[in-house]
MIVO-905872 format. One record per atom (N, C-alpha, C): z, x, y. Coordinates in Angstrom, 1 decimal, padded with zeros to 4 digits. Each point is the difference from the previous one (the first is absolute). Example, Ala and Ser with C-alpha at 12.3 -4.5 7.8 and 13.67 -1.06 7.14 Angstrom:
{rec {007.8; 013.2; -005.7}}
{rec {000.0; -000.9; 001.2}}
{rec {000.0; 000.9; 001.2}}
{rec {-000.7; -000.4; 001.1}}
{rec {000.0; 000.9; 001.1}}
{rec {000.8; -000.8; 001.1}}
This chain:
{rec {000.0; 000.8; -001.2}}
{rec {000.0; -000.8; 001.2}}
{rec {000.0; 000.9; 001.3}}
{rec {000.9; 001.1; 000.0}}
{rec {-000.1; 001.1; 001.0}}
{rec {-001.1; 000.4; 000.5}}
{rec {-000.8; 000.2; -000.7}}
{rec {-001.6; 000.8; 000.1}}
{rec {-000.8; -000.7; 000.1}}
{rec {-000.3; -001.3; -000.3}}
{rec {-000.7; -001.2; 000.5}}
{rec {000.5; -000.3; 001.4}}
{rec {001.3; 000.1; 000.6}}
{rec {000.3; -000.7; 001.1}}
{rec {-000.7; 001.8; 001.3}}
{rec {000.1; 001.1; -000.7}}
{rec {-000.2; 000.8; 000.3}}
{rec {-001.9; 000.7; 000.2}}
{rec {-000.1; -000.9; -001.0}}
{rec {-001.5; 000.1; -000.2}}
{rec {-000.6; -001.1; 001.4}}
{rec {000.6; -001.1; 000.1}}
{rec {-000.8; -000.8; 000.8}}
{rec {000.5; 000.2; 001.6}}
{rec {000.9; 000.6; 000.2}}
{rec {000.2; 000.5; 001.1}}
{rec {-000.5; 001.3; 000.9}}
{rec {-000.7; 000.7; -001.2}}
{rec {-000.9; 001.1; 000.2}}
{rec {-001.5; -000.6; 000.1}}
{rec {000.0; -001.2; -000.9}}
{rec {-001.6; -000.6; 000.4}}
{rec {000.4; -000.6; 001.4}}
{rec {001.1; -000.7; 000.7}}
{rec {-000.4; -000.5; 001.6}}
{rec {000.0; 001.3; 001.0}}
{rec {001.1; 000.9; -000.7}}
{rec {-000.3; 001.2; 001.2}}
{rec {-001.6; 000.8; 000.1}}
{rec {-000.3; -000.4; -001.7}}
{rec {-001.5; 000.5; 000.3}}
{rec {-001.1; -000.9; 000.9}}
{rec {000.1; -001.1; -000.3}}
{rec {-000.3; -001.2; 000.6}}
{rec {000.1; 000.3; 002.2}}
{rec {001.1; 000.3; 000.1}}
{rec {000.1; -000.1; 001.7}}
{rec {-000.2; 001.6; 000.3}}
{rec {000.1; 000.6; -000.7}}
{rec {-001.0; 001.7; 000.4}}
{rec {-001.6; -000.4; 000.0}}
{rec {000.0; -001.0; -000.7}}
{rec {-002.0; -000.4; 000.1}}
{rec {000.2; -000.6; 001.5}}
{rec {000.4; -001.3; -000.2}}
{rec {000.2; -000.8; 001.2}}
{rec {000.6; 001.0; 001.2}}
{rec {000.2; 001.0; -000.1}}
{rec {000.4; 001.2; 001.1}}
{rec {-001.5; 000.4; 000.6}}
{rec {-000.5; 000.6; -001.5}}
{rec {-001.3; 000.8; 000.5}}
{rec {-001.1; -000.6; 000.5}}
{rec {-000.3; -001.2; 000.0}}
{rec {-001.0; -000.8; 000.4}}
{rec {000.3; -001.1; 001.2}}
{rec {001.2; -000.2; 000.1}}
{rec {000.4; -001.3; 001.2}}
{rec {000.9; 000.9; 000.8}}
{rec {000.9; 000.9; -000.5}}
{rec {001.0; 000.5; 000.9}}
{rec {001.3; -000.6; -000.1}}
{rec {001.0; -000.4; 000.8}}
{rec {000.2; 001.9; 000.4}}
{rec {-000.1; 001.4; -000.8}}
{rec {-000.2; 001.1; 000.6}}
{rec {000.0; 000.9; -001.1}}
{rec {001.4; 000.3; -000.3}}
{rec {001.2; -000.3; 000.5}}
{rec {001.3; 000.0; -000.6}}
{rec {000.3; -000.6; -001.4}}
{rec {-000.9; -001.1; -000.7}}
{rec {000.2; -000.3; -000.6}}
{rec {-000.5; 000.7; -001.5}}
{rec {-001.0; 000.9; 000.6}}
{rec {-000.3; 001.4; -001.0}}
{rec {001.2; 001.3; -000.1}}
{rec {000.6; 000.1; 000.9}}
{rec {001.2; 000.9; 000.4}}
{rec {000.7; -000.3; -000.8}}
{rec {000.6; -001.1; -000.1}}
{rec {001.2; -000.6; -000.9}}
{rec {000.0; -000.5; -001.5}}
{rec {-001.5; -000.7; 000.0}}
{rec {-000.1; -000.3; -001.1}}
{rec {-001.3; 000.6; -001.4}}
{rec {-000.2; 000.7; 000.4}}
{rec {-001.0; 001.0; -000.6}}
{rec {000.9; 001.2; -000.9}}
{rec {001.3; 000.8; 000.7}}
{rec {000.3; 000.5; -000.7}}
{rec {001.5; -001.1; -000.7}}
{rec {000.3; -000.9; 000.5}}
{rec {000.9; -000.6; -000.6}}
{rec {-000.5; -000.7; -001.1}}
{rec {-001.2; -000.4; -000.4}}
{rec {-000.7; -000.6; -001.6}}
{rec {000.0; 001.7; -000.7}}
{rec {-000.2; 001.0; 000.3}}
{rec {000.3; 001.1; -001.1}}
{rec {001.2; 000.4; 000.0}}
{rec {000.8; -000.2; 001.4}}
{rec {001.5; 000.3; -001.1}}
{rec {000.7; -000.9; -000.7}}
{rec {-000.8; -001.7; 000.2}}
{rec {000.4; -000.7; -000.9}}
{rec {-000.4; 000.4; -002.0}}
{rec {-001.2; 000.8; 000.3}}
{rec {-000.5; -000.3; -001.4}}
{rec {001.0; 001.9; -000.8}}
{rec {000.0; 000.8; 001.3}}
{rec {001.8; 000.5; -000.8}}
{rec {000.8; -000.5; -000.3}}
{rec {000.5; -001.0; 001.0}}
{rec {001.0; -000.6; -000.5}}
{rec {000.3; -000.6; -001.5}}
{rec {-001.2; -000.7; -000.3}}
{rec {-000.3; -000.5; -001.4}}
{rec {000.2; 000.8; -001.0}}
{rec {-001.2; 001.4; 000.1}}
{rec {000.3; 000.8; -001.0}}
{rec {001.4; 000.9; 000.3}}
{rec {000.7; 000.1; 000.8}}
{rec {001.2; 000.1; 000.0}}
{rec {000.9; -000.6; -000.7}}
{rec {000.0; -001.2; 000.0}}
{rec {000.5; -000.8; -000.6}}
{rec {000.0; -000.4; -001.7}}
{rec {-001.1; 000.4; -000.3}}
{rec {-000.6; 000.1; -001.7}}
{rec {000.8; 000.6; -000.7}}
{rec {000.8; -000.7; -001.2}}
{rec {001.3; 000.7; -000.4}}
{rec {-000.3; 000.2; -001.7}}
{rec {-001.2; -000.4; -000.1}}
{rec {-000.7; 000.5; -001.3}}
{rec {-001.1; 000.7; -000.1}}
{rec {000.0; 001.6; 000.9}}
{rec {-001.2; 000.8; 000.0}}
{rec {-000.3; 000.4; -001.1}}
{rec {-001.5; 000.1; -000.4}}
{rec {-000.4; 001.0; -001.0}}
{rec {000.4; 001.3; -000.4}}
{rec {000.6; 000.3; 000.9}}
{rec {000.5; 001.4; 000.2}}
{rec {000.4; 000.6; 001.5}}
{rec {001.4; 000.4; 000.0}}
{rec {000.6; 000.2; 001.2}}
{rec {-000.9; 000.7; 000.5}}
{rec {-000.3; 000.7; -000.2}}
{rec {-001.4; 001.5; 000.5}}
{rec {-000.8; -001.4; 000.4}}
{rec {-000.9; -000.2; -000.4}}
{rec {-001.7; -001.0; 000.5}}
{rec {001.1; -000.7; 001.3}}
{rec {001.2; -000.9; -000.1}}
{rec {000.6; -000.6; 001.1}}
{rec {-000.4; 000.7; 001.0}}
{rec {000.8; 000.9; 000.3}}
{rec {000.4; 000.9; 001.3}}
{rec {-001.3; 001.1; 000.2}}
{rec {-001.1; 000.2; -000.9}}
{rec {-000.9; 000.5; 000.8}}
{rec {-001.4; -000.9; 000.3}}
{rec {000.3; -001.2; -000.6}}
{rec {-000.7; -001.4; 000.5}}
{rec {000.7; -000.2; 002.0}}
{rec {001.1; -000.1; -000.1}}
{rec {001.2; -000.5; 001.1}}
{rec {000.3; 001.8; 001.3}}
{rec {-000.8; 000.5; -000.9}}
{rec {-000.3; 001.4; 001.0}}
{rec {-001.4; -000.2; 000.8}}
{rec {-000.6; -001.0; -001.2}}
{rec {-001.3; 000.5; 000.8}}
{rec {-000.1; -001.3; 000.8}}
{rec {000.7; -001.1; -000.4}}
{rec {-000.1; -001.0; 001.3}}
{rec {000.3; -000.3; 001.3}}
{rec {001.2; 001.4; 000.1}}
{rec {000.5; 000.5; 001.4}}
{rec {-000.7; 000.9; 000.6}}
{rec {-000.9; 000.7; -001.0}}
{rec {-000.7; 000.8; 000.9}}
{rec {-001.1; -001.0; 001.2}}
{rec {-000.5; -001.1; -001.2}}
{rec {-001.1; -000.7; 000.5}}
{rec {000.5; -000.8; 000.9}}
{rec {001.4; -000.3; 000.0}}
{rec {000.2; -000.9; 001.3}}
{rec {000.2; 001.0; 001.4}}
{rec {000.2; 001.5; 000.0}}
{rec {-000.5; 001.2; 000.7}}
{rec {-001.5; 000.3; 000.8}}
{rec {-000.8; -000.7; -001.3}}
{rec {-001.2; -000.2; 000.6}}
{rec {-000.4; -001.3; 000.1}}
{rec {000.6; -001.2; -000.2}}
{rec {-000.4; -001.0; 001.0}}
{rec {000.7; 000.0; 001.5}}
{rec {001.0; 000.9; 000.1}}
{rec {000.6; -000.4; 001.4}}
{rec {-001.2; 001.2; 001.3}}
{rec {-000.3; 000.8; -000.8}}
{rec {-000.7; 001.9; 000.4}}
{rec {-001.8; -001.8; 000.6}}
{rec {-000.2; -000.4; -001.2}}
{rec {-001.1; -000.5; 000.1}}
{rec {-000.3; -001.1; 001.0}}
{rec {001.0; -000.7; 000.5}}
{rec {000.1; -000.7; 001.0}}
{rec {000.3; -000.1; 001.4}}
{rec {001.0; 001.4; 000.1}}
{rec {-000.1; 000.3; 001.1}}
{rec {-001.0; 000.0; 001.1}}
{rec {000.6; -000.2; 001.1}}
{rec {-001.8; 000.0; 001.0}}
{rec {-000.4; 001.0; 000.4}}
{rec {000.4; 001.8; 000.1}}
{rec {-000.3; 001.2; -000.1}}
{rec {-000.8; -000.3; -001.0}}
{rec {-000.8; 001.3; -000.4}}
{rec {-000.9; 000.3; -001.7}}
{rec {000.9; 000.7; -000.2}}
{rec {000.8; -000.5; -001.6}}
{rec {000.9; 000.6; -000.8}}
{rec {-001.0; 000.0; -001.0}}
{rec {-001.3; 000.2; -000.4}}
{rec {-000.6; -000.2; -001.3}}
{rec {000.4; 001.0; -001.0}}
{rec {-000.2; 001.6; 000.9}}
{rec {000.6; 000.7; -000.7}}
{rec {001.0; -000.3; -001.2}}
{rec {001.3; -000.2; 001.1}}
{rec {001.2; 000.1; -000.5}}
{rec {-000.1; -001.6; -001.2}}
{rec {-000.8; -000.7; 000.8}}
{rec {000.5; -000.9; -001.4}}
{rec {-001.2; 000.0; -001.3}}
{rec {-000.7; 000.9; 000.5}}
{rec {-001.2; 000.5; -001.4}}
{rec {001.5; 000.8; -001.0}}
{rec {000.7; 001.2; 000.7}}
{rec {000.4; 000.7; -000.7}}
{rec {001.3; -000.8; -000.7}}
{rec {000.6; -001.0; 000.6}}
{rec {001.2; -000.6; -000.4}}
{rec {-000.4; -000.8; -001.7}}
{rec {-001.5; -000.6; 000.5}}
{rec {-000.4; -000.6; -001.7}}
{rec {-000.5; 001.1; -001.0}}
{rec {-000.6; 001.3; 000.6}}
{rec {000.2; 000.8; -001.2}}
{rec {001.0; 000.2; -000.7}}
{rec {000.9; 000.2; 000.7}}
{rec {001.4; 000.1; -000.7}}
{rec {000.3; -001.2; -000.8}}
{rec {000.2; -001.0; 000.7}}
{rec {000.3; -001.0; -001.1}}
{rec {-001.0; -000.3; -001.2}}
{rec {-001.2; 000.5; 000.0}}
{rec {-000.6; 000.1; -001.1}}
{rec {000.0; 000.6; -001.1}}
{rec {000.6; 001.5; 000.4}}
{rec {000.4; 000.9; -000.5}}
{rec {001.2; -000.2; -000.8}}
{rec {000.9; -000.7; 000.8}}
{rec {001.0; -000.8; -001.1}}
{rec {-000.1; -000.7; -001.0}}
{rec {-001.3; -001.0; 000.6}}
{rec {-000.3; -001.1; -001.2}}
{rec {-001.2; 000.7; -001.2}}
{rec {-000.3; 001.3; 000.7}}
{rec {-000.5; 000.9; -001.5}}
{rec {001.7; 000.2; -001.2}}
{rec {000.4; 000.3; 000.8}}
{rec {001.0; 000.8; -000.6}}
{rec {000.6; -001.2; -001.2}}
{rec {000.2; -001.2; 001.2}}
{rec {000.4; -001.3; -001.6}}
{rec {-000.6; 000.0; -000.2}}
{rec {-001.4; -000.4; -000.4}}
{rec {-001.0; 000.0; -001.0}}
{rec {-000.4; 000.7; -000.7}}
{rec {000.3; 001.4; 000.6}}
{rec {000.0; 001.3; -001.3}}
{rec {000.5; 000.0; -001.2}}
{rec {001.5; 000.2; 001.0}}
{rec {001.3; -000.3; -001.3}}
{rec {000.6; -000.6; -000.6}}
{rec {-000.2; -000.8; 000.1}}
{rec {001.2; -001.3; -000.4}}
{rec {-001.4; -000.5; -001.1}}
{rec {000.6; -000.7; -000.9}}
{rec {-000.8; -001.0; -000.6}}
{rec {-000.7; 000.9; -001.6}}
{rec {-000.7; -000.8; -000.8}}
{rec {-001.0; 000.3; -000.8}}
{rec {-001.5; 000.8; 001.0}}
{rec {-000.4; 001.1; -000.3}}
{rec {-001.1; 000.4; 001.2}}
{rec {-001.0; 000.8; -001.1}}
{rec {-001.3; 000.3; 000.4}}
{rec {-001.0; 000.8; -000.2}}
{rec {-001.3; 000.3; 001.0}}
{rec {000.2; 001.5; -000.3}}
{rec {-001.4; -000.3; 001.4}}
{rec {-001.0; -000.2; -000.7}}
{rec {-001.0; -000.7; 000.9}}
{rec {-001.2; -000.5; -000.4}}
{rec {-001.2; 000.4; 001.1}}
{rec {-000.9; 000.9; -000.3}}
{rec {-000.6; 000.4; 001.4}}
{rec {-001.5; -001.1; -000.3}}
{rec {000.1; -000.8; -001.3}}
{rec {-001.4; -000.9; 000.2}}
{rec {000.8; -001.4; 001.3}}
{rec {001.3; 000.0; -000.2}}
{rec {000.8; -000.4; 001.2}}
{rec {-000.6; 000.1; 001.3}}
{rec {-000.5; 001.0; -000.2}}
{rec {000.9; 000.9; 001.7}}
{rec {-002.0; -000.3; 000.6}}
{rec {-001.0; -000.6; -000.7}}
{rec {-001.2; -000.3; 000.4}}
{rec {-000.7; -000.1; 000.8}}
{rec {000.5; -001.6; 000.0}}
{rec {000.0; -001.1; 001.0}}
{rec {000.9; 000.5; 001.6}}
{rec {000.9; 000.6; -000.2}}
{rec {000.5; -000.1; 001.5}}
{rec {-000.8; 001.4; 000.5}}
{rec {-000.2; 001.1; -000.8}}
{rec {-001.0; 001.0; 000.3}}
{rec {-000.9; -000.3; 000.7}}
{rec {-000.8; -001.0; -000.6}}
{rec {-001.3; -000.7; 000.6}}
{rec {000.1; -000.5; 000.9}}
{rec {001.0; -001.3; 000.3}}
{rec {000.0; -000.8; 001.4}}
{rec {000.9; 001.1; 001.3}}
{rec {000.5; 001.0; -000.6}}
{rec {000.7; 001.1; 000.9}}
{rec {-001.5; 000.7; 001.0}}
{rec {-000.8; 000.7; -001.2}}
{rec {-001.3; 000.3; 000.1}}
{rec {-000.5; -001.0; 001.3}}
{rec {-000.4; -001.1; -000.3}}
{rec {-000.7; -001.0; 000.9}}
{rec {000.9; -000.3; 001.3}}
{rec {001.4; -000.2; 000.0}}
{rec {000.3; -000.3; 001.3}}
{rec {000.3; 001.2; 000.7}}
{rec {000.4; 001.0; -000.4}}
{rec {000.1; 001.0; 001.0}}
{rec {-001.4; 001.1; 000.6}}
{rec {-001.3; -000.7; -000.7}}
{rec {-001.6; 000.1; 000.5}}
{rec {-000.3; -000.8; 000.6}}
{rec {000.7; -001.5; 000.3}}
{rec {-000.3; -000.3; 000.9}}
{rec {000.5; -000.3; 001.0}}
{rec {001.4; 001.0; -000.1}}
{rec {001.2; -000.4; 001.3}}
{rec {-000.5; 001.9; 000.6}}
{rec {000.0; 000.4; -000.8}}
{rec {-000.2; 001.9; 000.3}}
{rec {-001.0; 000.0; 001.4}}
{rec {-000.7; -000.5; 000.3}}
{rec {-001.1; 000.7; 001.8}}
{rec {000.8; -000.8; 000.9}}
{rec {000.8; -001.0; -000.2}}
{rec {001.0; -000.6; 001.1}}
{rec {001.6; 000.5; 000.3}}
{rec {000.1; 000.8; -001.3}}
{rec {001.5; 000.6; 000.3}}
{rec {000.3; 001.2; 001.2}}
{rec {-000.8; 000.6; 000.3}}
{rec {000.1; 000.9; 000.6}}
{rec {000.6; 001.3; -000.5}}
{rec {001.5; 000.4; 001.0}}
{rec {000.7; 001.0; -000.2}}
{rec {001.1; -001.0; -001.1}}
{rec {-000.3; -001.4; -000.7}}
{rec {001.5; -000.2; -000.8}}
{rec {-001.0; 000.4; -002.3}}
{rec {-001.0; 000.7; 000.9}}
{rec {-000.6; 000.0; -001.8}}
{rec {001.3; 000.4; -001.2}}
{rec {000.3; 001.1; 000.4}}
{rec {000.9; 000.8; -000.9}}
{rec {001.6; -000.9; -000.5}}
{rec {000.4; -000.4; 001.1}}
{rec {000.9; -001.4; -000.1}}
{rec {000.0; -001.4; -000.4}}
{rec {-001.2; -000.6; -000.2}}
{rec {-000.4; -000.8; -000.3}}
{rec {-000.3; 000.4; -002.0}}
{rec {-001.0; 000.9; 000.1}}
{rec {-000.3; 000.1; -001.6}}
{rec {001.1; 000.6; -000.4}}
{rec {001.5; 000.7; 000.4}}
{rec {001.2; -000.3; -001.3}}
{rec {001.0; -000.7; 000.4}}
{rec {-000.4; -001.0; 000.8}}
{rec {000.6; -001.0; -000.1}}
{rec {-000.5; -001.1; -001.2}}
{rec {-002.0; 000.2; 000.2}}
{rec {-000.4; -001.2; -001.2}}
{rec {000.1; 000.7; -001.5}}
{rec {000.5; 001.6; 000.0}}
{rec {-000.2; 000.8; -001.6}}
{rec {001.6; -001.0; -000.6}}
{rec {000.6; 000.7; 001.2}}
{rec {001.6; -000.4; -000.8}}
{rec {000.4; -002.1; 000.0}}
{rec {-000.5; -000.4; 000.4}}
{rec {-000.1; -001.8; -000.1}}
{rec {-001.0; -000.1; -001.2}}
{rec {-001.1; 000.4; -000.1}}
{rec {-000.5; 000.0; -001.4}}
{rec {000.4; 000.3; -001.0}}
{rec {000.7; 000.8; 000.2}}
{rec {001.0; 000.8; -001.4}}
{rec {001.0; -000.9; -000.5}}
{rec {001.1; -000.2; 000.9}}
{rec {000.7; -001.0; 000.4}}
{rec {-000.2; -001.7; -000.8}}
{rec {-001.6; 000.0; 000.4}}
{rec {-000.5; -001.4; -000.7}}
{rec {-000.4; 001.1; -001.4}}
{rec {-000.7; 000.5; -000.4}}
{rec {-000.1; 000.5; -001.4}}
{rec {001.2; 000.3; -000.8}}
{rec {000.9; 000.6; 000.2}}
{rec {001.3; 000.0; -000.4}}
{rec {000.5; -001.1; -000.4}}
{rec {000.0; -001.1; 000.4}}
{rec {000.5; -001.6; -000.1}}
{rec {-001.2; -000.6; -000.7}}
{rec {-001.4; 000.2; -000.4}}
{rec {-000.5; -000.3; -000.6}}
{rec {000.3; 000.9; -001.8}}
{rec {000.6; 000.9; 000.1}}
{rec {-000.1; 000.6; -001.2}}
{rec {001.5; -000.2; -000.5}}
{rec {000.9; -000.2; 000.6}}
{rec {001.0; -000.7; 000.0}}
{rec {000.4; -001.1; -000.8}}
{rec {-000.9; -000.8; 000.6}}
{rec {-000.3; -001.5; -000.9}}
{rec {-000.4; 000.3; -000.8}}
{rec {-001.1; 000.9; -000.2}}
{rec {-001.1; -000.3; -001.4}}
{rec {000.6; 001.0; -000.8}}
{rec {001.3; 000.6; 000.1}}
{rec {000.8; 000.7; -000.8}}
{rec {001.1; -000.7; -000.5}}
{rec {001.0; -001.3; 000.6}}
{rec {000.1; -000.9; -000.1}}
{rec {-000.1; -001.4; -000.1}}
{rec {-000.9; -000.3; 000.4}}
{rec {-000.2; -001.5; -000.1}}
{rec {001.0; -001.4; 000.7}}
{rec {001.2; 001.0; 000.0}}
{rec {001.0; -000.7; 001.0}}
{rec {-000.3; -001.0; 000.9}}
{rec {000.4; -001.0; 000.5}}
{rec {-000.6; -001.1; 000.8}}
{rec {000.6; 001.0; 001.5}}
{rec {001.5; 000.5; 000.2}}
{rec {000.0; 000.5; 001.1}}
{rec {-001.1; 001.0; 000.3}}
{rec {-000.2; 001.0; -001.1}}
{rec {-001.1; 001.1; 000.0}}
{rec {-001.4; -000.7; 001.5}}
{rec {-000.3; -001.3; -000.6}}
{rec {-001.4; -000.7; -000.1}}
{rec {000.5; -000.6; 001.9}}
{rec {001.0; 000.1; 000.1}}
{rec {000.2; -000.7; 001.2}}
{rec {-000.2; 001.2; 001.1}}
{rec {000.8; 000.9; -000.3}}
{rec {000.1; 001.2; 000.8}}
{rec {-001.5; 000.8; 000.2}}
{rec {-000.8; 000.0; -001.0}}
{rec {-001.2; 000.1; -000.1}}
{rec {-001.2; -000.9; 001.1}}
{rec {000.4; -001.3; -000.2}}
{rec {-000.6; -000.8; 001.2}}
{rec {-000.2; -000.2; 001.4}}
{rec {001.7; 000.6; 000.3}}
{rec {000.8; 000.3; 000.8}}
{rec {-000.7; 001.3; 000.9}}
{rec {-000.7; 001.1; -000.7}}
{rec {-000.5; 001.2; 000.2}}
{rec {-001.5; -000.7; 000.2}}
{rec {-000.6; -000.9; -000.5}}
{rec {-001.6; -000.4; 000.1}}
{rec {000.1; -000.7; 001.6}}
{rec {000.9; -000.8; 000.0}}
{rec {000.3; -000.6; 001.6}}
{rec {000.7; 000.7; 000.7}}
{rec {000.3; 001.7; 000.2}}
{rec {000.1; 000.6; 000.9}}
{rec {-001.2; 001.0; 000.2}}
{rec {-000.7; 000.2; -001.0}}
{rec {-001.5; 000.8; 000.2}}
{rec {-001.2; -001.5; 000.9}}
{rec {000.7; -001.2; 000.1}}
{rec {-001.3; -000.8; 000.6}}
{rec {000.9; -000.4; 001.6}}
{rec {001.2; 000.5; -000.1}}
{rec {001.0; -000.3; 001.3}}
{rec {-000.7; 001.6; 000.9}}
{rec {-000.1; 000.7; -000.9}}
{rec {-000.5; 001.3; 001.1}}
{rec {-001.2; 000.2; -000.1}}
{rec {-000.6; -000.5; -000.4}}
{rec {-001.5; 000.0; 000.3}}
{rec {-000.9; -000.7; 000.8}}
{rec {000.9; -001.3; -000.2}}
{rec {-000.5; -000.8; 001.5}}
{rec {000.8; 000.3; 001.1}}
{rec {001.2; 000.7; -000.1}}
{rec {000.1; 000.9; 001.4}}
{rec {-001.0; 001.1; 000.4}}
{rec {-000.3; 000.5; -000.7}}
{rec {-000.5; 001.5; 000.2}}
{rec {-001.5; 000.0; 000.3}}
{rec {-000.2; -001.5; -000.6}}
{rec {-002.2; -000.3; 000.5}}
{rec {000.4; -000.7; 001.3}}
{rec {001.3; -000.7; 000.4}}
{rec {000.4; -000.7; 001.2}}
{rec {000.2; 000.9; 001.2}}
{rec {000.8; 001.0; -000.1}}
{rec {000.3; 000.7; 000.8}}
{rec {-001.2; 001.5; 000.1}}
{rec {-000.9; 000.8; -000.8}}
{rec {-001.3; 001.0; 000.2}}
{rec {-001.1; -001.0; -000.2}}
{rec {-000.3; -000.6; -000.5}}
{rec {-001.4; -000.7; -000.1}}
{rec {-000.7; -001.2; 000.9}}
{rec {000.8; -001.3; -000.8}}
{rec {-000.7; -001.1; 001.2}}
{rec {001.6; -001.0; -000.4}}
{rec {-000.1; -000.2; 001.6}}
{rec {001.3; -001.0; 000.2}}
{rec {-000.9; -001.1; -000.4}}
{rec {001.2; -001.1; -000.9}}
{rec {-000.6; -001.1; -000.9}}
{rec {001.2; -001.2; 000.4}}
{rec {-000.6; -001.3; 000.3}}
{rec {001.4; -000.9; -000.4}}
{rec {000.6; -000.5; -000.5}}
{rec {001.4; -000.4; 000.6}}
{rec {000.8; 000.2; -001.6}}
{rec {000.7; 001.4; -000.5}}
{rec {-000.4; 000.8; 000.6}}
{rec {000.2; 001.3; -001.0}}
{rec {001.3; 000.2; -000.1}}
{rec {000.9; -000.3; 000.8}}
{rec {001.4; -000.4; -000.3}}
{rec {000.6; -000.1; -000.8}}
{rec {-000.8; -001.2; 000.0}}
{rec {001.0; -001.4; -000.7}}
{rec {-000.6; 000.8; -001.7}}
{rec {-000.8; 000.6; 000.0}}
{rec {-000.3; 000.3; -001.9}}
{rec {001.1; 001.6; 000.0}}
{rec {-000.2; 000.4; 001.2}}
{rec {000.8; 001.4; -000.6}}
{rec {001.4; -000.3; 000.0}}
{rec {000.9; -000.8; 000.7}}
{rec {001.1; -000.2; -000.1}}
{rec {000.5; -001.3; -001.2}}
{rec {-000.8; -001.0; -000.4}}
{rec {-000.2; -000.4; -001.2}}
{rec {000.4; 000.6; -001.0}}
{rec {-001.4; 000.9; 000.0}}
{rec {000.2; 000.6; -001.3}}
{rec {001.1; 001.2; 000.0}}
{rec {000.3; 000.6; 001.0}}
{rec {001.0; 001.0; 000.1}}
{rec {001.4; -000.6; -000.5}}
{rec {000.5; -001.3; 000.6}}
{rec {001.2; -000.4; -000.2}}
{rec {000.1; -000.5; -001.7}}
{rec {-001.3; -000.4; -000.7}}
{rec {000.0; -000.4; -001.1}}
{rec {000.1; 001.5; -001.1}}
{rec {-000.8; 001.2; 000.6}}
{rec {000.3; 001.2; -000.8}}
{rec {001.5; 000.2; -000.5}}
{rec {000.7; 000.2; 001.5}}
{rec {001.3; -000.1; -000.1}}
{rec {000.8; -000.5; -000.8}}
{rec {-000.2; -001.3; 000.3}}
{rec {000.9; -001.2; -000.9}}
{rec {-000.2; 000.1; -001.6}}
{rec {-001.1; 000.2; -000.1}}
{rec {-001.0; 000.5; -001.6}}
{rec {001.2; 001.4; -000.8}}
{rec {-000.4; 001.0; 000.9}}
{rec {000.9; 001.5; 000.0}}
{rec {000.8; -000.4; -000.1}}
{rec {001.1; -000.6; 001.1}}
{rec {001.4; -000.3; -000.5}}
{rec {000.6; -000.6; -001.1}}
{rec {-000.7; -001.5; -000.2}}
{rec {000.2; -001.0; -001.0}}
{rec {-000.1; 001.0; -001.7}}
{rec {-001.0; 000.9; 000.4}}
{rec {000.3; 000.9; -001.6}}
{rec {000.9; 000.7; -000.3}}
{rec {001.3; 000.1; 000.7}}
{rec {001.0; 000.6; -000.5}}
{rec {000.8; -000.8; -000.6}}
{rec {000.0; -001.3; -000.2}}
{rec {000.3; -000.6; -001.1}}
{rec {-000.6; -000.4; -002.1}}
{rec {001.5; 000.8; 000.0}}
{rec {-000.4; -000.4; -001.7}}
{rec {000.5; -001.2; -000.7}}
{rec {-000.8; -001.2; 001.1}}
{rec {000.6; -001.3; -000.9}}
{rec {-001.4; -000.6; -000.1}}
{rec {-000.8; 000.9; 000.5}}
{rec {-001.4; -001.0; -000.3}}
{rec {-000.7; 000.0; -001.2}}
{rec {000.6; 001.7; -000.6}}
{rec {-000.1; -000.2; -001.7}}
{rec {000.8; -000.7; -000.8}}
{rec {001.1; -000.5; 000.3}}
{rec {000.5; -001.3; -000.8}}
{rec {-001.5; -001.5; 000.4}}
{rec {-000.5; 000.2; 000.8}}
{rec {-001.1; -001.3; 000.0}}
{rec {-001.3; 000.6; -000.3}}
{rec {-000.5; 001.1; -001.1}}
{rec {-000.6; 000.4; -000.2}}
{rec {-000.1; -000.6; -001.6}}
């Protein structure tokens, strides 16, 4: 009941960060943008049947970092840097549970598909980056990994959380992608409302997998 009441209160905070970014005020992105991600800590904070104390806390490492770089990302200065480098980190974390923790094997016929679509968007984001080339492609190496890691994860487990966290990783490679063609390529509309969408659902996905009750409904 806790995490449903916690869950739907991170969907209205996500809800009036949209209604922030499109109607205004922009205070209502200030307050409520990072307050739907420390909500969805709070949840996995709250998870008192982790798969593993380890995946918890470096799941709940990497969700602080990202709320680091939602606050870097919205500021009205350009913090891009700083909040490019804040989701590395937390990515780097969510390598690390998906490394360790669990049933695992690597799979480099895995590792393919994001090779490829890595290939394609950073050829066609690469003549508009400028001086951010170098920062941009290991920012997309290590988020690829990140998602491959969580694909081999699963398919080393089969786990329903495995499968979630995994998803979780496919809606944060399409949360930064329609940032990254939004912000070097061609401004689109809407583009918002899909990267913060899917951003808050990556999250919630990520978090929600540090529970091991979803294999009792397996």
């Amino acid at each position: 009941m806790t995490i449903n009441i916690i869950t739907l209160l991170m969907v209205l905070s996500a809800a009036l960060t949209l209604r922030g970014e499109y109607r205004g005020p922009r205070i209502l992105v200030y307050i409520f943008k990072p307050l739907a991600t420390g909500l969805i800590i709070l949840m996995a904070l709250l998870i008192s049947n982790p798969v593993s104390t380890f995946y918890k806390y470096m799941i709940l490492s990497g969700l602080v970092f990202s709320l680091f770089g939602d606050v870097f990302l919205m500021l009205p200065a350009d913090r891009f840097i700083m909040g490019l480098v804040s989701f590395l980190i937390a990515h780097l974390f969510y390598i690390a549970a998906f490394s360790f923790t669990g049933s695992f094997s690597i799979s480099f016929l895995n590792l393919i598909p994001f090779l490829i679509f890595g290939i394609f968007i950073f050829g066609m984001l690469r003549p508009h980056l400028v001086n951010l080339k170098l920062p941009v492609l290991v920012y997309m190496l290590v988020i690829l990994v990140m998602s491959w890691q969580a694909l081999n994860r699963w398919s080393g487990s089969g786990h329903p959380e495995s499968w979630l966290a995994f998803l979780g990783a496919l809606f944060f490679i399409a949360s930064d992608t329609i940032l990254a063609i939004d912000r070097f390529k061609t401004k689109f509309r809407h583009a918002r409302f899909y990267v913060l969408t899917t951003y808050f659902i990556a999250q919630w996905l990520i978090a929600f997998s540090i529970s091991s009750h979803l294999r009792n409904m397996d």
